[in-house]
C-alpha angles and dihedrals in degrees: 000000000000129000096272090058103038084051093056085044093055094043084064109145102224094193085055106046129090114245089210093055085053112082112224114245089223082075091052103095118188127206112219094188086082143087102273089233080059093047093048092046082049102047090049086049097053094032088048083191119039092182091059139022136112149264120211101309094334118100103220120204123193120196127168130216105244087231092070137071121292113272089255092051088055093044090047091055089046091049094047093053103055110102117242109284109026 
């Protein structure tokens, strides 16, 4: 995903999207047996939108403060710190 894409995902109107086009994340499984680059590139591919999906009936949006680390720096820390099987 480069900057130009990552930039038309996290401008997603959440008033204006359609819940059933966005995947829930319950349904995202992550397998904690590979390489974390491998994990994070997983877990893009299967969300499609990691600024916004849902969860259950709820549209979730995730924004970032531009003060603090880059997404993938912060998915990378929450990825790194589940422990092996979950």
């Amino acid at each position: 995903m480069d900057k130009q894409q990552t930039h038309l995902l996290c401008q997603t109107d959440i008033q204006a999207v359609d819940i059933q086009n966005l995947v829930d994340i319950n349904d995202v499984k992550i397998d904690t047996t590979m390489k974390k680059a491998d994990r994070i590139q997983n877990f893009i591919r299967d969300i499609k939108n990691p600024y916004c999906f849902r969860c259950k009936n709820t549209v979730v949006k995730v924004s970032f403060c531009s003060e603090g680390g880059s997404f993938q720096d912060l998915l990378q820390d929450y990825f790194s710190s589940l422990p092996p099987g979950e």
